[in-house]
Every structure is written in structure tokens, then in C-alpha cells.
N, C-alpha and C positions, 0 to 999 in steps of 0.2 A: 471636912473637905475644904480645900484654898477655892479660892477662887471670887468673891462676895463684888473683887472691885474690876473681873474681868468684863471686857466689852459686850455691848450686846451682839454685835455680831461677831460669831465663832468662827465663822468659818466660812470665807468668799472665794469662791471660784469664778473666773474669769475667760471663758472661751477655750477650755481646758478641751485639749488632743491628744491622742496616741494611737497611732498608727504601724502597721507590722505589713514594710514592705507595703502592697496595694489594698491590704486587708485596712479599713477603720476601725476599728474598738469601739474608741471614743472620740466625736464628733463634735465642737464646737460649745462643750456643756459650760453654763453660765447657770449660779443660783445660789444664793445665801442662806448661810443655817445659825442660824439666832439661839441665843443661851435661854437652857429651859426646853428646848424642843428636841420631841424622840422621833427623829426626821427616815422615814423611810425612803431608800432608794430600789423600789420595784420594776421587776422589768423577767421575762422569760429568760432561761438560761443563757448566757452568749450577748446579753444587752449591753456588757460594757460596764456592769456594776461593782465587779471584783479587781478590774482595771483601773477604774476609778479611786477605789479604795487606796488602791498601789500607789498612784499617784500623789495622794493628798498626803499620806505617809511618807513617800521618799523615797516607793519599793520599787516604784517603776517611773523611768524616766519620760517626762511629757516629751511630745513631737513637736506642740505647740500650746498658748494661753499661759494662764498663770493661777495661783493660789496663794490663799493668804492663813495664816491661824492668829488669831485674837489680832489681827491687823498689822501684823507684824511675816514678813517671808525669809524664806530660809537661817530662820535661828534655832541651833541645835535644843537650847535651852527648854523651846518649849516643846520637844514631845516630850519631857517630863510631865505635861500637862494632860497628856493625850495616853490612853487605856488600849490597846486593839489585841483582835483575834483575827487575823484573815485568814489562819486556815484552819484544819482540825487539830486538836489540840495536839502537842508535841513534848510530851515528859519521858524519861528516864524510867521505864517499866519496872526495873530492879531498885527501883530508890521511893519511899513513901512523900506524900504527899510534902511535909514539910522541908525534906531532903532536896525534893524538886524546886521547891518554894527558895532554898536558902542557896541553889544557886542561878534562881533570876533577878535576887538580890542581890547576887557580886555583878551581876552584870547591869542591871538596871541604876546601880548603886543606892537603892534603897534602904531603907532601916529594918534591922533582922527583926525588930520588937512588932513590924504590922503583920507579920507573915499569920500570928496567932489570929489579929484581928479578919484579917479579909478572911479566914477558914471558918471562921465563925458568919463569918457574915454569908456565906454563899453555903452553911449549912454540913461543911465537910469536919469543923474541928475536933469530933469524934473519932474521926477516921485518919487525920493526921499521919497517923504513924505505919497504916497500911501503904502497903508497894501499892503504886500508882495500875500496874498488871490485873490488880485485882478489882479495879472499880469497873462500875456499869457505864457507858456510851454517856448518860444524863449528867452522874457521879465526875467525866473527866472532862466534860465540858464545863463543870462549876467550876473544878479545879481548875482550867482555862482561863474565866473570868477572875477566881481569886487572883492568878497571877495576872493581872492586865490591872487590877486593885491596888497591887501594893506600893504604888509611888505617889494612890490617893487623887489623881487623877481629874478632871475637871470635864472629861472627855471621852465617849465608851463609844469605839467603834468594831460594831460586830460584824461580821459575812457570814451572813446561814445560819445565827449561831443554832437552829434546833433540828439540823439537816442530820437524819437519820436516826434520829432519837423517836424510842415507843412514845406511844401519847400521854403517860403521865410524865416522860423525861421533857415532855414538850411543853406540857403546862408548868411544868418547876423552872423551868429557864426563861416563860415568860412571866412569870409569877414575880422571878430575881431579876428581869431586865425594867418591868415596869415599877417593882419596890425599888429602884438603885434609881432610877430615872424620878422618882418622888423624893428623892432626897437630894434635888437642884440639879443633876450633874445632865448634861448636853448628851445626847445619843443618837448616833449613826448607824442605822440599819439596812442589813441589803439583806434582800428577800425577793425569793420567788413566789410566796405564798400569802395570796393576798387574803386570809383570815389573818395570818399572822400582823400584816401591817392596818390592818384595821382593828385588829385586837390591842395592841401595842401605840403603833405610831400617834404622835400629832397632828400632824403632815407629812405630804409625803412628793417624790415625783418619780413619774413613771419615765426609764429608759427602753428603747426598741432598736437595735444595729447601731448602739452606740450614740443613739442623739435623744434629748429629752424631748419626749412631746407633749408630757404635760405634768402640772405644778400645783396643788393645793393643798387645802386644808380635809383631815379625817370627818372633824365635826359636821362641815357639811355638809358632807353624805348623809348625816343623819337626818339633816332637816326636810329627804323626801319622805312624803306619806309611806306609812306603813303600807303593804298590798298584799294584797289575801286573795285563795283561789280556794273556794268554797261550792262545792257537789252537795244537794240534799233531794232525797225522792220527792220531798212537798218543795216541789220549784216555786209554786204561786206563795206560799207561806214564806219562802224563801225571798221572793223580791218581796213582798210586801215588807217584810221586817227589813230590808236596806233602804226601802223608799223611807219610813216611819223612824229610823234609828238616827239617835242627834250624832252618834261618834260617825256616820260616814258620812265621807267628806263625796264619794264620789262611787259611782260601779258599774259597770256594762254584764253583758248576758254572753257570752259566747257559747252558741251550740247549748249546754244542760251545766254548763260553770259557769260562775258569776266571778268577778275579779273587782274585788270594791277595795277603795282607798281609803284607810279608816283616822282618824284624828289623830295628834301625836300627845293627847293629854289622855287617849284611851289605852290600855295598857292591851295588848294581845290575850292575855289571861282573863280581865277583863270583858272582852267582846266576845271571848266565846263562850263567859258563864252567861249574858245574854241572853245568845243563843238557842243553849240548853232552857233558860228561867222560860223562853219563849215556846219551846217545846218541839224546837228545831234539831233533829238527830244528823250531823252532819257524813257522808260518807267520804265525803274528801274536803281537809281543811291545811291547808299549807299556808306558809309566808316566803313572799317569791324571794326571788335567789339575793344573795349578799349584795348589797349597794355597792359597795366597792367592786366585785366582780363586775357587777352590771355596768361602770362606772368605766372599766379598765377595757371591757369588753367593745364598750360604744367610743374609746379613743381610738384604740388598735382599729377599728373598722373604720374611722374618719384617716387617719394615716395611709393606710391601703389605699385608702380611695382618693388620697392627696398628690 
């Protein structure tokens, strides 16, 4: 893959609009996406994420702001550098995959000799030769990404890629989105699905009616304490081993649940063998909901209330 001596900053957006008629889309969006980062754009359907895409591509004309790729604007040269999918995938049902493959290469003007490569890489080159009619939902969305591959690309911007795919077509597309993203290359994600951009992204920022409200980093989230909601019939057994246990960090009593905040050097599997070594049978043991939810949950509610 090119790319070794391109800028760190991939991709500058600048007060970027579009508007339809009195509808906003997209509102005022400002934010940089730096080489190396699988940058998630999150937000409930109709945030303005798919508009976005359009824009920074070419596909849709801003109303207002500006955009930049590797620091440089409107030079055709470099979406050679840039990979996308913004919709569901679109091949030739009566033509197999390589067939498909060899003519996004007369139009991409790519070299016919990577078509082999990217099949191989997204898992399909077995299947090559089959009509594209016959793959499965998971199957033509690789096929989707090989073709966004084959000009080698510096730059992978996806929209939904795992939107209506079964659950293993979900794990194989993210499986292929964060192995391609381990081999240096910059990623753009829009997603409704916030396991997806927690499983996936580096960073991420959340869009609402077309304006960003909020910008960070994935890893953070991690640094809150683990929290656990823990039921057991020996209640007194049961505080006494969080008062006494070095891994908790913290826990309150509500009503016959205890909800303790446990260290991030103790592993969950971990505290609850514990537990059991202690002779505590628990009847309800949960770890509360996704940080990132929780995280999305508590912007969306500062917004509202803004």
C-alpha cells in the first residue's frame, strides 16, 4: 500500500453544510481525521452521516464550509487515494465476481493483475468465477470492499458496511475492516451501531440533526471502572466480601442488589471465580450496559436539554 510519506492529517473538514431547501442535514461540522485512525462517524438514522460521506467524496454538493484530503482540495488525482462504499453493494448479477471486478478496473483505470489480489484478500478468490446472483448478503459485501481495494487505496470509507448482514456476515466484515485498518491504511466509518463503533473504531464522533455534539477517543471509555450488579440470597456474606475484597474499587446496596465498581487490573472472570472460592452462589450477576452506550446515551440527554 502507497502512502508512507502522506500527511498526518487525512482529512480536514471545515464548517462543512448542506441543506435541502429548509431541511439541514448537515450543520456546521468541523473535525480532523489523522492517518492511522479507524474514525467512526455515529449518530441515529437521519444525523447527517450518509450526507457527510457524500460530501467529502464529491457525491453531494456542500451549501456551505470546506474540505480538504492529505491537505490538498479539489484535485481529482487524489481520490485514486481514497477506497468507498456508500451504498449496498452494486454488481452485474449475471457476471462473476472477477467479471465484475474487471470492469471497475476500466473505469477506475486500475491494473487488471490486483483484481486476483484484493479476492484473495477479502477471502472471495475461491469463488471468483461464480455470478456475483449467487453469493450470500456477507459474500457481496466483501466483494464490495475488494472492489474499493483495487487501486490500493490509502483511505477506506465505509456507510453501514454490516447493515443487514446475519451475525457471522457481521463478525467477517468486521473481522476484514479492522485486519485492513492493521495494515496502516486511514478508515472512515458511519454507523448506527454503537457496538460496532466500539468494537472497530479509534475514535469516534457523534452526529444528531446534522451537527456534531460530541468528539473523542474509544479507548477512554475504557478507563471507566468495570460495574457489576450482583443478587445473592447471603446478602451479609455478600457485603462483607466487597467491604474485604482488594479488586473493589467502590459499591452501594440498592434494595437486595449491590452494584460495586471493580479494578481494571481484575479481569471479570477473575472476580467471579472469587466469588464462588468464597462460597458466594450468585443469583444475579451482570456487567452494566456498553460504555459507549452509556456514553452516547448521557450526550443525547445533555443536547435535549441544551
Amino acid at each position: 500500500m502507497a502512502g508512507t510519506d502522506q500527511p498526518d492529517v487525512i482529512l480536514s473538514i471545515q464548517g462543512l453544510s448542506k441543506s435541502y431547501g429548509k431541511v439541514s442535514a448537515v450543520s456546521d461540522l468541523t473535525l480532523e481525521i489523522t492517518r492511522g485512525q479507524v474514525f467512526g462517524l455515529l449518530g441515529p438514522n437521519g444525523s447527517g452521516k450518509s450526507t457527510t460521506l457524500g460530501m467529502i467524496l464529491g457525491a453531494v454538493n456542500p451549501s456551505g464550509g470546506t474540505y480538504s484530503w492529505f491537505g490538498e482540495t479539489g484535485n481529482h488525482r487524489l481520490r485514486r487515494k481514497i477506497g468507498a462504499i456508500l451504498e449496498a453493494p452494486c454488481f452485474y448479477g449475471y457476471l462473476s465476481a472477477e467479471q465484475n471486478l474487471r470492469i471497475v478496473c476500466e473505469i477506475k483505470k486500475a491494473d487488471v493483475s490486483r483484481i486476483d489480489v484484493v479476492l484473495e484478500r477479502v477471502g472471495l478468490l475461491a469463488r471468483k468465477n461464480d455470478d456475483f446472483k449467487t453469493y450470500s448478503l456477507g459474500m457481496k459485501q466483501r466483494l464490495a470492499i475488494a472492489s474499493s481495494l483495487l487501486s490500493d487505496p490509502d483511505v477506506l470509507i465505509l456507510d453501514e458496511p454490516t447493515n443487514g448482514l446475519d451475525p457471522k456476515g457481521i463478525a467477517d466484515i468486521r473481522e476484514l475492516i479492522v485486519s485492513l485498518a492493521n495494515e496502516g491504511r486511514t478508515i472512515v466509518l458511519a454507523s448506527h451501531l454503537l457496538d460496532e463503533v466500539q468494537r472497530i473504531c479509534t475514535d469516534f464522533s457523534v452526529l444528531n440533526f446534522g451537527k456534531k455534539i460530541f468528539q473523542g477517543k474509544v479507548s477512554d471509555l475504557a478507563l471507566e471502572k468495570k460495574q457489576l450488579e450482583l443478587k445473592c440470597d447471603d446478602r451479609e456474606g455478600l457485603e462483607r466480601f466487597l467491604n474485604q475484597s482488594n479488586a473493589v474499587v467502590s459499591f452501594e446496596k440498592r434494595g437486595d442488589v449491590f452494584y460495586a465498581a471493580i479494578d481494571d487490573s481484575c479481569t471479570v472472570t477473575d472476580f467471579h471465580r472469587s466469588l464462588i472460592d468464597a462460597g458466594l452462589v450468585l443469583s444475579q450477576y451482570n456487567q452494566s450496559p456498553n460504555m459507549l452506550e452509556k456514553k452516547f446515551l448521557e450526550i443525547l440527554k445533555t443536547e435535549n436539554h441544551a
